[in-house]
Predicted model as a PDB file, atoms N, CA, C, CB and O in Angstrom, pLDDT in the B-factor column:
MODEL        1                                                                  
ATOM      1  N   UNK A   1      32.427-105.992 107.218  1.00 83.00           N  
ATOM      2  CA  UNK A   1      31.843-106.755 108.299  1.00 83.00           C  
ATOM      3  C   UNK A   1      32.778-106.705 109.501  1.00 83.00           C  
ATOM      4  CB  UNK A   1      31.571-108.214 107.865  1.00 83.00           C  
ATOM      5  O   UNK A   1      33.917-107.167 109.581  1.00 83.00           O  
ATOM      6  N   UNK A   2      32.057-106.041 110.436  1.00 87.00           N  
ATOM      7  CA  UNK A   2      33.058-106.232 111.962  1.00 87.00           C  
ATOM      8  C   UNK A   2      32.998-107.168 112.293  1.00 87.00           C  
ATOM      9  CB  UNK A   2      32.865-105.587 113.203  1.00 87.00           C  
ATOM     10  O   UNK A   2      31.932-107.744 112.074  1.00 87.00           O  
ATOM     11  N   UNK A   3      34.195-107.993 113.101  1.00 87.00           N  
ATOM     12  CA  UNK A   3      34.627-109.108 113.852  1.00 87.00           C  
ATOM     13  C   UNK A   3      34.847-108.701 115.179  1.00 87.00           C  
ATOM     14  CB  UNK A   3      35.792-109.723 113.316  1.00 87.00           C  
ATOM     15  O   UNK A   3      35.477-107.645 115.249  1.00 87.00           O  
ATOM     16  N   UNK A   4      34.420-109.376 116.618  1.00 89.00           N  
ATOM     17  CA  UNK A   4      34.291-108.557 117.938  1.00 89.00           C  
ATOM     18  C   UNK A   4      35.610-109.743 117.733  1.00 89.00           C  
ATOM     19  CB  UNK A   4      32.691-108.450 119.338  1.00 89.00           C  
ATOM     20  O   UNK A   4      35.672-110.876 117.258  1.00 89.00           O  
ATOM     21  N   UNK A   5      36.732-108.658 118.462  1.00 88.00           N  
ATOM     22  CA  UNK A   5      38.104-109.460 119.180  1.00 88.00           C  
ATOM     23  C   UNK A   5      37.869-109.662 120.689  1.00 88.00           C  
ATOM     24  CB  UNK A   5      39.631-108.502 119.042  1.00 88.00           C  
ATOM     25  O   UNK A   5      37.261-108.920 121.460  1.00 88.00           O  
ATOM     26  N   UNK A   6      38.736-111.305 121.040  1.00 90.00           N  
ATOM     27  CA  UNK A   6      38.319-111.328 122.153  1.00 90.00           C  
ATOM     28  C   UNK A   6      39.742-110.852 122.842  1.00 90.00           C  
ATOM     29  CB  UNK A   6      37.631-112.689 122.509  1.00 90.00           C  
ATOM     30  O   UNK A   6      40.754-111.548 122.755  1.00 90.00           O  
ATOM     31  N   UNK A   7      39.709-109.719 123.464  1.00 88.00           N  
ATOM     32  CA  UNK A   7      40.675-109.509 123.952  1.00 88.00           C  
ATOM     33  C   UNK A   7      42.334-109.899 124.790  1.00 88.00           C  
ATOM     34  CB  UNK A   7      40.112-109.178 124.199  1.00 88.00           C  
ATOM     35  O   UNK A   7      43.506-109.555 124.636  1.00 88.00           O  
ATOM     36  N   UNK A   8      41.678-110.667 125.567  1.00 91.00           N  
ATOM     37  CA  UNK A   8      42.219-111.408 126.433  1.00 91.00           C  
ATOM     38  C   UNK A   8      42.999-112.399 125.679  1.00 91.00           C  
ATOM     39  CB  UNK A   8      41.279-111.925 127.307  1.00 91.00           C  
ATOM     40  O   UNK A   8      43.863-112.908 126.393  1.00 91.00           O  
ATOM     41  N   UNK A   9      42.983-112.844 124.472  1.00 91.00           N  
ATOM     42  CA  UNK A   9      43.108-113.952 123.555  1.00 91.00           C  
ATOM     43  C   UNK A   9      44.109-113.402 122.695  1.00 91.00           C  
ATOM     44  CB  UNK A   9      41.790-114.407 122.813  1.00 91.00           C  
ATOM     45  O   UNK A   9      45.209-113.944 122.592  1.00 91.00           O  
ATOM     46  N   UNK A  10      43.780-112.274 122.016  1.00 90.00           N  
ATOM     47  CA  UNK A  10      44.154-111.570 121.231  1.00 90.00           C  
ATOM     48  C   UNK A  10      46.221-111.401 121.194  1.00 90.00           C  
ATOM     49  CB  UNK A  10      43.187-110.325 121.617  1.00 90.00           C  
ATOM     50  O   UNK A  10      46.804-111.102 122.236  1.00 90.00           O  
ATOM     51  N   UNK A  11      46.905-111.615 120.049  1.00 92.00           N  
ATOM     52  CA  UNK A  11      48.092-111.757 120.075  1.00 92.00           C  
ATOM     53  C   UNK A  11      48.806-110.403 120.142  1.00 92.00           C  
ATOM     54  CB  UNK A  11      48.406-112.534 119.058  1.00 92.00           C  
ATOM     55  O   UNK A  11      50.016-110.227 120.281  1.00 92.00           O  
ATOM     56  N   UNK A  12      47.749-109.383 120.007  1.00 89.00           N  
ATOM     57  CA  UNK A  12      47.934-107.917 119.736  1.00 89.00           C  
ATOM     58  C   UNK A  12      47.723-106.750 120.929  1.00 89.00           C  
ATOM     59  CB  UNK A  12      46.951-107.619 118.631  1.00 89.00           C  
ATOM     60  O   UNK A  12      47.745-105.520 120.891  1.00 89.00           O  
ATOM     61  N   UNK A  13      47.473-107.885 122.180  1.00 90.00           N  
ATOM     62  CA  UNK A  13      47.023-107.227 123.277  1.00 90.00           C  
ATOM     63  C   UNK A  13      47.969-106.341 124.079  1.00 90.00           C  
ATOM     64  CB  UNK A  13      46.513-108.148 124.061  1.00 90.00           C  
ATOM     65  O   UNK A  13      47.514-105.449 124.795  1.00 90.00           O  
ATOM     66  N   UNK A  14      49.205-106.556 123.981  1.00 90.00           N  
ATOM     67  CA  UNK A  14      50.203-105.849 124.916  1.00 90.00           C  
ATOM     68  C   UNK A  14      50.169-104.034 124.270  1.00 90.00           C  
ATOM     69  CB  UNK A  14      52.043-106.787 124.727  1.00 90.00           C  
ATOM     70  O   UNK A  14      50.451-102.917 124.704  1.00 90.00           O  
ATOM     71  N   UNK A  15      49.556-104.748 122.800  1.00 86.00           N  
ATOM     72  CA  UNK A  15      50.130-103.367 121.720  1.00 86.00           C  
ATOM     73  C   UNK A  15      49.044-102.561 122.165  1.00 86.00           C  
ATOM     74  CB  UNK A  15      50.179-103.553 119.723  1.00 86.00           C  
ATOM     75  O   UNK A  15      49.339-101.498 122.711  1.00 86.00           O  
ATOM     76  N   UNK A  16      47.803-102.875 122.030  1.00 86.00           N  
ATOM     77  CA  UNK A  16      46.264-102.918 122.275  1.00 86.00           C  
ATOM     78  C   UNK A  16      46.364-101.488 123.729  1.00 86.00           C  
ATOM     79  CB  UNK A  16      45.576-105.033 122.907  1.00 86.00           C  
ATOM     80  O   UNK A  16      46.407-100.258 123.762  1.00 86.00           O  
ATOM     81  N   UNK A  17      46.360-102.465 124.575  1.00 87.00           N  
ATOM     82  CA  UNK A  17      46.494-101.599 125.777  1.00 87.00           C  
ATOM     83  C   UNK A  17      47.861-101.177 125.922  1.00 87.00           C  
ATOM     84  CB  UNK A  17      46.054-102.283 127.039  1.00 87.00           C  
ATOM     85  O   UNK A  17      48.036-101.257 127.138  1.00 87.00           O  
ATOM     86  N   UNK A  18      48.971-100.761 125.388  1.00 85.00           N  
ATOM     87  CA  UNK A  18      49.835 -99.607 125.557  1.00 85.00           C  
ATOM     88  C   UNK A  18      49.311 -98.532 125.062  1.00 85.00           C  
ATOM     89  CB  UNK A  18      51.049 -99.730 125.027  1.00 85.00           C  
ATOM     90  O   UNK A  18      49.553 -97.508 125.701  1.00 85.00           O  
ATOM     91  N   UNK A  19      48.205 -98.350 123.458  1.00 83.00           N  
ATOM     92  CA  UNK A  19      47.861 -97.921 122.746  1.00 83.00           C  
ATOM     93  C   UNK A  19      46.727 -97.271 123.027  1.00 83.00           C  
ATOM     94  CB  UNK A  19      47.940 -98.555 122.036  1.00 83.00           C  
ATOM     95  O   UNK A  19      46.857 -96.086 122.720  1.00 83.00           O  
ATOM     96  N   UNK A  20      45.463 -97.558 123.559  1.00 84.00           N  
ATOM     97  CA  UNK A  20      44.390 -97.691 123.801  1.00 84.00           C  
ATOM     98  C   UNK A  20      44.391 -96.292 124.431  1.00 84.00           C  
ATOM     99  CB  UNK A  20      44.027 -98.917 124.473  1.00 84.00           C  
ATOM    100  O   UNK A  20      43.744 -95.295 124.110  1.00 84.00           O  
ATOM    101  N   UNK A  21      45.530 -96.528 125.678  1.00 84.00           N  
ATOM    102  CA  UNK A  21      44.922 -94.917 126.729  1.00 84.00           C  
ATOM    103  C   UNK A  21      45.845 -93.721 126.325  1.00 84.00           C  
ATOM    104  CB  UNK A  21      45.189 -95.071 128.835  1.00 84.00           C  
ATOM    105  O   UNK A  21      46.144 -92.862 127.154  1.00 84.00           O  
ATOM    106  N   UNK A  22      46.246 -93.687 125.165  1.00 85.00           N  
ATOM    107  CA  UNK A  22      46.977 -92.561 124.417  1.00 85.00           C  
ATOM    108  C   UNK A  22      45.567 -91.185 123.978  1.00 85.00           C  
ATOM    109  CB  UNK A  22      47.842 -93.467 122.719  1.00 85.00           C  
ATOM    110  O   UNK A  22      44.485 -91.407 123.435  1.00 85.00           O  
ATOM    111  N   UNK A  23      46.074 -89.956 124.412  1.00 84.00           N  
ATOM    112  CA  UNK A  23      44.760 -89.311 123.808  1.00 84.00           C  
ATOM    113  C   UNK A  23      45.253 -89.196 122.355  1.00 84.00           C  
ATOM    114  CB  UNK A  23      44.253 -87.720 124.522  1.00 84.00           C  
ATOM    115  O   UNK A  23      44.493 -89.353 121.400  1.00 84.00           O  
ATOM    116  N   UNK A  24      46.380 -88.955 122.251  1.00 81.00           N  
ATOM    117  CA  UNK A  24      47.040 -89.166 120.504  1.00 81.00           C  
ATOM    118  C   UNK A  24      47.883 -90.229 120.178  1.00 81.00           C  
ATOM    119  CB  UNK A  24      48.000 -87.978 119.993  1.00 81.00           C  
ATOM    120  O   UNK A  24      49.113 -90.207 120.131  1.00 81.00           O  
ATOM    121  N   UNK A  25      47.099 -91.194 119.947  1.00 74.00           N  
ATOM    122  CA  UNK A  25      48.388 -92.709 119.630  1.00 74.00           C  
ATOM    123  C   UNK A  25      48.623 -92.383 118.113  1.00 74.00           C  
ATOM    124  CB  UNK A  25      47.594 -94.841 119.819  1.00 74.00           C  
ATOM    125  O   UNK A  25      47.777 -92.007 117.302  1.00 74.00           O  
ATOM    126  N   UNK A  26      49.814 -92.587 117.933  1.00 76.00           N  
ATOM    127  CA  UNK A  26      50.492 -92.539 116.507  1.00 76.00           C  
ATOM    128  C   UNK A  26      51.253 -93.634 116.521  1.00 76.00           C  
ATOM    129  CB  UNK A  26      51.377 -91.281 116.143  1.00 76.00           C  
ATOM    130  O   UNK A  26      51.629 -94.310 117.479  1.00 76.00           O  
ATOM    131  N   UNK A  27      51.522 -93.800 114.924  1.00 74.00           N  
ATOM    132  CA  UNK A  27      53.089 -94.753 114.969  1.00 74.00           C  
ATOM    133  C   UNK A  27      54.054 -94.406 113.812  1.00 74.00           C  
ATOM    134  CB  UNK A  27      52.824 -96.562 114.769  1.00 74.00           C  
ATOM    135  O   UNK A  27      53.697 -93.685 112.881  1.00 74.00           O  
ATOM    136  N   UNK A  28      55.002 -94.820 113.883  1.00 77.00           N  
ATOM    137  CA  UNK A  28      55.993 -94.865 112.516  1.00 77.00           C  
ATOM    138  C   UNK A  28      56.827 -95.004 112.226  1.00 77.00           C  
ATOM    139  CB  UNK A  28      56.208 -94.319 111.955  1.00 77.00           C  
ATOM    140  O   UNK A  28      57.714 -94.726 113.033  1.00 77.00           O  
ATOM    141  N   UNK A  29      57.228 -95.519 110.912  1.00 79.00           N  
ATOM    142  CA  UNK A  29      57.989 -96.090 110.455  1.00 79.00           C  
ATOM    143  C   UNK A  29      59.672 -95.474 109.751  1.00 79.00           C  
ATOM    144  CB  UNK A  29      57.113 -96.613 109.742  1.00 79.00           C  
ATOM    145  O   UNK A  29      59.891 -94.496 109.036  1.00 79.00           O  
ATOM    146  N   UNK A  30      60.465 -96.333 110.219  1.00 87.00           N  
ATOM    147  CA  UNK A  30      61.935 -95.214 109.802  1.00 87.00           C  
ATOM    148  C   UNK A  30      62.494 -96.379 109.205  1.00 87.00           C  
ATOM    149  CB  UNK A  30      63.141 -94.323 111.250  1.00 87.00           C  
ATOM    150  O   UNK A  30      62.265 -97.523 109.597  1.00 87.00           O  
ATOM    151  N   UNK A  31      63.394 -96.004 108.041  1.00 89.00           N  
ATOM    152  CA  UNK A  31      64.036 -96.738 107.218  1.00 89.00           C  
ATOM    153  C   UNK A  31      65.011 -96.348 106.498  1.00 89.00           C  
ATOM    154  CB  UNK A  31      63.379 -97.168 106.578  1.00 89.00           C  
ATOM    155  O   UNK A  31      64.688 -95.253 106.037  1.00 89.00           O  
ATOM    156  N   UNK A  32      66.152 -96.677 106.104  1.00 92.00           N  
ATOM    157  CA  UNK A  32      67.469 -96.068 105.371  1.00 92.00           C  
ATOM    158  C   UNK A  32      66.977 -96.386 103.990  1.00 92.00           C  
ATOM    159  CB  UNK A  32      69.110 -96.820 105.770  1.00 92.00           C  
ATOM    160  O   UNK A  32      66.776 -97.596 103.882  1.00 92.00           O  
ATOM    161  N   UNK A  33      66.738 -95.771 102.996  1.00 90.00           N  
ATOM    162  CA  UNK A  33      66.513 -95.786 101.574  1.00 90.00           C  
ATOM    163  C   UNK A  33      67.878 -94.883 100.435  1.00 90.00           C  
ATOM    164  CB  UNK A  33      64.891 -95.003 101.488  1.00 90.00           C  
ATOM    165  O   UNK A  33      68.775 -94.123 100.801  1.00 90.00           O  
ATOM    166  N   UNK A  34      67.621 -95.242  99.391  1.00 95.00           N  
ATOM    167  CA  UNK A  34      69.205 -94.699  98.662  1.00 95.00           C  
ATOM    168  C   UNK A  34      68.367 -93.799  97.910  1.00 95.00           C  
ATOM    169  CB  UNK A  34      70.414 -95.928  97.559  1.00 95.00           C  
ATOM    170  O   UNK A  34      67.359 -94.280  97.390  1.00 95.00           O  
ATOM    171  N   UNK A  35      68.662 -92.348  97.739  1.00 94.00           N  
ATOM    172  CA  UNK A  35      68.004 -91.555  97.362  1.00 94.00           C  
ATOM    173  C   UNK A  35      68.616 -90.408  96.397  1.00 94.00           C  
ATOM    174  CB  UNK A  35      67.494 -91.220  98.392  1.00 94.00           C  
ATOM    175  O   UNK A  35      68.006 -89.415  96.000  1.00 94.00           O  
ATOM    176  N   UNK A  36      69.822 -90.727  96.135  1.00 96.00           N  
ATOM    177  CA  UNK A  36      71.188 -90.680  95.073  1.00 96.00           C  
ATOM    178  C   UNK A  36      70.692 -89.964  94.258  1.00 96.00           C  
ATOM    179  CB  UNK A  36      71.810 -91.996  94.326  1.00 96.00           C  
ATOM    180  O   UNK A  36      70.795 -88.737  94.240  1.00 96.00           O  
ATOM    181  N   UNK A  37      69.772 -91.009  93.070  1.00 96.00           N  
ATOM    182  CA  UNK A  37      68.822 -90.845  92.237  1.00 96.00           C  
ATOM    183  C   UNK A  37      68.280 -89.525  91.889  1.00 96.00           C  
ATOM    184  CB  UNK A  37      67.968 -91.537  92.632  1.00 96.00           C  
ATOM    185  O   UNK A  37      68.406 -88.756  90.936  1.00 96.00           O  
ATOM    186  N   UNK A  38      67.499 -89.536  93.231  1.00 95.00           N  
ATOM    187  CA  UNK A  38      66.314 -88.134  93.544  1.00 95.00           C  
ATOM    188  C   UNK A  38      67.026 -87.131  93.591  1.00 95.00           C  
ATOM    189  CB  UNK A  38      65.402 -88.042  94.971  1.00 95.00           C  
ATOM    190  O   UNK A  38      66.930 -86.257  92.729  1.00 95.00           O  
ATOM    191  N   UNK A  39      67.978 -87.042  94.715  1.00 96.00           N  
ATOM    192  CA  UNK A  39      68.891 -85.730  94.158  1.00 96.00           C  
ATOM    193  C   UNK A  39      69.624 -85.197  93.199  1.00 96.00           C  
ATOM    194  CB  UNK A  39      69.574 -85.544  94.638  1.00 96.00           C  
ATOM    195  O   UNK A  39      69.598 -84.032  92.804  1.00 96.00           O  
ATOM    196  N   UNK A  40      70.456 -86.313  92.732  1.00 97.00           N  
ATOM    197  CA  UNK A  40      70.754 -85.572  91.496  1.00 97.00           C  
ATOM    198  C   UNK A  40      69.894 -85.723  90.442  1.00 97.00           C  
ATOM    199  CB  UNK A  40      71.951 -85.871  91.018  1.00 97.00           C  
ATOM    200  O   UNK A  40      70.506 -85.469  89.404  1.00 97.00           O  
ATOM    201  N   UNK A  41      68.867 -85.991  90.256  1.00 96.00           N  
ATOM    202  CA  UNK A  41      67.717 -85.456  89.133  1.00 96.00           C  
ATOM    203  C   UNK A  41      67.327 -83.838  89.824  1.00 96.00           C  
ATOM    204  CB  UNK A  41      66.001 -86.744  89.084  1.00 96.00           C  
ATOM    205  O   UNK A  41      67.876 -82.876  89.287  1.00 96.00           O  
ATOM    206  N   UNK A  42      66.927 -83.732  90.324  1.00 96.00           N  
ATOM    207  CA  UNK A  42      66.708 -82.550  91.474  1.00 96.00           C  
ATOM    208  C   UNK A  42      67.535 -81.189  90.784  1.00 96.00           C  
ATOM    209  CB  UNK A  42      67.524 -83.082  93.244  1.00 96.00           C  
ATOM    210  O   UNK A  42      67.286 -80.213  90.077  1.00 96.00           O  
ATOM    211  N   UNK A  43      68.643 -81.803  91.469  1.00 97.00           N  
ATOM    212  CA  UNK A  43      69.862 -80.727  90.963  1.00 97.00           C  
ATOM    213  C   UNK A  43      69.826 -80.587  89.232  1.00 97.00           C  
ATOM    214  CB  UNK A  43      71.618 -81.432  91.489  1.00 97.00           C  
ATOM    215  O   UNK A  43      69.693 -79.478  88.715  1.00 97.00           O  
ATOM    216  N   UNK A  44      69.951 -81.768  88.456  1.00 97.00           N  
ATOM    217  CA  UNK A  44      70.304 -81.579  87.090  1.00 97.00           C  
ATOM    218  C   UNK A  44      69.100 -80.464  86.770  1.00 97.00           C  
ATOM    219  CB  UNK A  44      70.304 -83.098  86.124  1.00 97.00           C  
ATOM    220  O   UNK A  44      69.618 -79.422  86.369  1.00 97.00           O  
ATOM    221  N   UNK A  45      67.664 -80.382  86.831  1.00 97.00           N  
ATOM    222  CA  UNK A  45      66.770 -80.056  86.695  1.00 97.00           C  
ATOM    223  C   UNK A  45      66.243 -78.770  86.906  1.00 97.00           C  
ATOM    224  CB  UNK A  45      66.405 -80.716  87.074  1.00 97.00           C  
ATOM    225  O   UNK A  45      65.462 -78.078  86.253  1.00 97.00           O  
ATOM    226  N   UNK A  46      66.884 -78.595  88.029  1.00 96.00           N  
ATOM    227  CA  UNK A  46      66.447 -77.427  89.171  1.00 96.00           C  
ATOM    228  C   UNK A  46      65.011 -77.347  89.451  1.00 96.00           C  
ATOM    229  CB  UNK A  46      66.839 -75.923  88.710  1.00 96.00           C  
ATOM    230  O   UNK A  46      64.171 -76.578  88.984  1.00 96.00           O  
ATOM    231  N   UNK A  47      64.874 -78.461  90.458  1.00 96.00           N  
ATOM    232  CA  UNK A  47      63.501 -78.143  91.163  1.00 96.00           C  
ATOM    233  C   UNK A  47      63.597 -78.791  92.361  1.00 96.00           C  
ATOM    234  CB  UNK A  47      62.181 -78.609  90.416  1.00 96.00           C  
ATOM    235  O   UNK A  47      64.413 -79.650  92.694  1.00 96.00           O  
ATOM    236  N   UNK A  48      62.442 -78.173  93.156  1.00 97.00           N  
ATOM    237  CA  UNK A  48      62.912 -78.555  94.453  1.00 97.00           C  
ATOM    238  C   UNK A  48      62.739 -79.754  94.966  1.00 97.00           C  
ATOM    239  CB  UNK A  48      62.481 -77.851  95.279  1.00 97.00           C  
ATOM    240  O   UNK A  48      61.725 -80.429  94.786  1.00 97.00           O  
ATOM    241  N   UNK A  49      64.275 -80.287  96.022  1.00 96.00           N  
ATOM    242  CA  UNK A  49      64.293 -81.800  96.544  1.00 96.00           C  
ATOM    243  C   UNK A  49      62.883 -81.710  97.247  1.00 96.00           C  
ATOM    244  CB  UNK A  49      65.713 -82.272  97.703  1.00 96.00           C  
ATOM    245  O   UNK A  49      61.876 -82.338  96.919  1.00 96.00           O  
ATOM    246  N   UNK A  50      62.988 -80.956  98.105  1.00 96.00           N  
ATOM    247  CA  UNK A  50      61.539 -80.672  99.301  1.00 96.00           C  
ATOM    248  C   UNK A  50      60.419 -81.286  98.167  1.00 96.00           C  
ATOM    249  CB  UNK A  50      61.081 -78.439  99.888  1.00 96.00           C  
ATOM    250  O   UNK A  50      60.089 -82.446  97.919  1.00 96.00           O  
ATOM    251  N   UNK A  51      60.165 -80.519  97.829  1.00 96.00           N  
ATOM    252  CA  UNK A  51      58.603 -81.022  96.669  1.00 96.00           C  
ATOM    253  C   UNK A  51      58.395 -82.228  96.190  1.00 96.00           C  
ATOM    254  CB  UNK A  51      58.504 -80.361  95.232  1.00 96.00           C  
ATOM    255  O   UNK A  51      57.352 -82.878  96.128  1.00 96.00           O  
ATOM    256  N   UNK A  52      59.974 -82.598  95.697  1.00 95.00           N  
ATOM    257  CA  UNK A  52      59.686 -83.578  94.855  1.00 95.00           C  
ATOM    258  C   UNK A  52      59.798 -84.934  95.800  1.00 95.00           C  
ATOM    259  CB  UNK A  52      60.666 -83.506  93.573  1.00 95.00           C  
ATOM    260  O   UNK A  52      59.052 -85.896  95.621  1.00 95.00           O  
ATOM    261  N   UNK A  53      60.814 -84.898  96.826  1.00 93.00           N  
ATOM    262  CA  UNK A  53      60.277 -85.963  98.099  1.00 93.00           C  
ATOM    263  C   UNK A  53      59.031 -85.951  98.942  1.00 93.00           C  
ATOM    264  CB  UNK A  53      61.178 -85.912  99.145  1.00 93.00           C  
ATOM    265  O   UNK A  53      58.828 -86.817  99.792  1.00 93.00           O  
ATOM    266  N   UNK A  54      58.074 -84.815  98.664  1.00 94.00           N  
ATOM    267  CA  UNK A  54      56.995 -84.374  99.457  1.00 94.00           C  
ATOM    268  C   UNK A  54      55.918 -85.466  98.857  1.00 94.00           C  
ATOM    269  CB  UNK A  54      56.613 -82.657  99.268  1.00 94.00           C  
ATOM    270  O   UNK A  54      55.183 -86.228  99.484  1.00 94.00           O  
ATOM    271  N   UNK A  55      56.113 -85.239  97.004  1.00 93.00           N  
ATOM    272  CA  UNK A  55      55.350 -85.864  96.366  1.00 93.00           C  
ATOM    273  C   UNK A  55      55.685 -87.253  96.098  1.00 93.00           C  
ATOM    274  CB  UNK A  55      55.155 -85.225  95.408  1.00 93.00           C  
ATOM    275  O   UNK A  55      54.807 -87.903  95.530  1.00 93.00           O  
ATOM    276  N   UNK A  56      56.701 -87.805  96.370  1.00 89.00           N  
ATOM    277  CA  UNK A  56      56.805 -89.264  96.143  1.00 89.00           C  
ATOM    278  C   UNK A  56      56.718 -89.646  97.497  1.00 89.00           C  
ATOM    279  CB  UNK A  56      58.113 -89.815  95.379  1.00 89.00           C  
ATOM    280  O   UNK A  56      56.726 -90.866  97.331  1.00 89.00           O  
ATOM    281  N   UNK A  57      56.661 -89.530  98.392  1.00 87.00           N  
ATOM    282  CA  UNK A  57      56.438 -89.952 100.048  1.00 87.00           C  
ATOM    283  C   UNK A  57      54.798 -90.100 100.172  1.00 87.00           C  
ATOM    284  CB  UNK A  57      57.086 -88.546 101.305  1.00 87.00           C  
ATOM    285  O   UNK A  57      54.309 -90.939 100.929  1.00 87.00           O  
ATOM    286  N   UNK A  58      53.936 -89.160  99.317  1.00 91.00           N  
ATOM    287  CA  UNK A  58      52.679 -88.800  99.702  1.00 91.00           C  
ATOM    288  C   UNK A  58      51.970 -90.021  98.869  1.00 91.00           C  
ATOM    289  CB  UNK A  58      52.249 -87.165  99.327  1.00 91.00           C  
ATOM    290  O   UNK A  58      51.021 -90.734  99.194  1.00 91.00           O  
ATOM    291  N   UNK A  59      53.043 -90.004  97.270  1.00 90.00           N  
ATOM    292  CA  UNK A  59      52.349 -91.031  96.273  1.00 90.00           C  
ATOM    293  C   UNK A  59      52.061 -92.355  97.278  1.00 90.00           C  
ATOM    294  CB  UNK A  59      53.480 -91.472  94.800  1.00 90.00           C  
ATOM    295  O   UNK A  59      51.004 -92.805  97.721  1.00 90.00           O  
ATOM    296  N   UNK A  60      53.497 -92.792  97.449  1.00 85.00           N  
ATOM    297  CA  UNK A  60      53.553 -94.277  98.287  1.00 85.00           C  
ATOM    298  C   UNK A  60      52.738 -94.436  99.339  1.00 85.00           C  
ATOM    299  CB  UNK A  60      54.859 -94.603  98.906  1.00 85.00           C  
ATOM    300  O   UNK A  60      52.576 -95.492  99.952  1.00 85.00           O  
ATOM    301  N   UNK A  61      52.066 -93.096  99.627  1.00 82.00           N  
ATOM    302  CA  UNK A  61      51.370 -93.873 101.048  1.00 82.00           C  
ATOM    303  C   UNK A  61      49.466 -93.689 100.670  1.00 82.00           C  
ATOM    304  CB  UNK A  61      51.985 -92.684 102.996  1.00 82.00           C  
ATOM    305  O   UNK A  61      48.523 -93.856 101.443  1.00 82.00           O  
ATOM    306  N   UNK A  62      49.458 -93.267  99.109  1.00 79.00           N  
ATOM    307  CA  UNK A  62      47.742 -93.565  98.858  1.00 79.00           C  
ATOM    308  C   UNK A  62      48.281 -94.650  97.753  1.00 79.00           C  
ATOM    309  CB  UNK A  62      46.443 -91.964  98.133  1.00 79.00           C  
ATOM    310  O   UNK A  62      47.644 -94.624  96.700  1.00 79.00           O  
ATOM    311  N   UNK A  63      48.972 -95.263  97.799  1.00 64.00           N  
ATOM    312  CA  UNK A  63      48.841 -96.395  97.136  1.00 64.00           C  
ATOM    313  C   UNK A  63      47.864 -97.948  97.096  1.00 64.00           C  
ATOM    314  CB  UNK A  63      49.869 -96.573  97.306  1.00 64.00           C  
ATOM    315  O   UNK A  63      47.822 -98.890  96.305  1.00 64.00           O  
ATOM    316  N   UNK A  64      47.118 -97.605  98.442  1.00 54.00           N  
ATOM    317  CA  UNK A  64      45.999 -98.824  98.930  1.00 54.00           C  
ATOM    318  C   UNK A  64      45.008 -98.250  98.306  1.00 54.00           C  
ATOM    319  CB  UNK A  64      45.618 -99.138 100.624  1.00 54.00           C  
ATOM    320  O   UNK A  64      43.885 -98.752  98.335  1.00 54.00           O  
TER     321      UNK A  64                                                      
ENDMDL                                                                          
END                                                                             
């Protein structure tokens, strides 16, 4: 069910119209994570870091 926002009101408006007249608006997110782990499984293993961070980056984000 859509909800019409009233703009003008809206707490999201500054974001709204910075956003709005982008022909490609993107966003994203950066974060320091410990990843110790991943590599040396990686290495003990021999397979590739690339892949195997490709596939746990991709898992976490169809997680909804």
């Amino acid at each position: 069910m859509r909800t019409k926002i009233d703009i003008n009101n809206w707490k999201r408006k500054l974001a709204y119209e910075t956003f709005s007249n982008f022909s490609d608006p993107y966003t994203g997110i950066v974060t320091k994570i410990d990843i110790t782990k991943l590599v040396n499984f990686c290495k003990e293993n021999k397979i590739s870091f690339y892949g195997c961070m490709t596939y746990f980056v991709l898992k976490s984000m169809k997680r909804n």
